[in-house]
Steps between C-alpha positions, in 0.01 A plus 500: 500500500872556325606592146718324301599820326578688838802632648738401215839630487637763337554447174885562491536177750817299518368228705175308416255493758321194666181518670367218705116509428402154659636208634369218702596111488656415182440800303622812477369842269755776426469851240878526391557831341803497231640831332734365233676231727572177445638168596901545564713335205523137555260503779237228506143468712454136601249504771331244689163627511289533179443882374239614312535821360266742304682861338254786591651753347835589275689216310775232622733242291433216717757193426530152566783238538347270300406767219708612261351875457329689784104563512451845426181582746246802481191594761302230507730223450526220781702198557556214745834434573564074616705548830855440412460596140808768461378876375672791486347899420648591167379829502238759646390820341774778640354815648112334504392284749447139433265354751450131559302332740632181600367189660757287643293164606670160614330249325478200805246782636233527263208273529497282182 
């Protein structure tokens, strides 16, 4: 049995960190760890797969193309993200760890 809460980094991190928690066929379950980084300027997600993301712990600013002001996130708050639907990281808390756990699913894969 793991912990989602073990072996963070250290809190004065420059580089988020990605752990790989499952993946089979289809689907895949990461814990991304963010200390006050963000999305570069003008830099746009726009992935194939669907992702599914729930904050754990910390606060984002979590904005969409399509959106004219970001969605400011807190633990507990989750959304599903359409593949190809461009997002960008506004903001994470800097010097606290922001942890997300993501679910990155393609949707041909899942039974209907």
């Amino acid at each position: 049995m793991k912990n989602i809460f073990a072996e963070l980094p250290p809190g004065a991190s420059t580089d988020e960190q990605f752990l790989e928690l499952l993946a089979r066929p289809g689907l895949r379950i990461e814990r991304i760890v963010s200390t006050g980084q963000a999305s570069p300027p003008g830099f746009w997600y726009e992935q194939a797969q669907g992702e599914w993301i729930l904050l754990l712990q910390g606060e984002a600013l979590l904005r969409f193309a399509d959106q004219p002001l970001a969605q400011q996130l807190k633990a507990g708050d989750y959304v599903d993200i359409a593949p190809l639907r461009r997002h960008r990281v506004e903001w994470t808390m800097p010097g606290r760890e922001t942890i997300w756990l993501a679910v990155h699913y393609e949707a041909a894969a899942l039974p209907v």
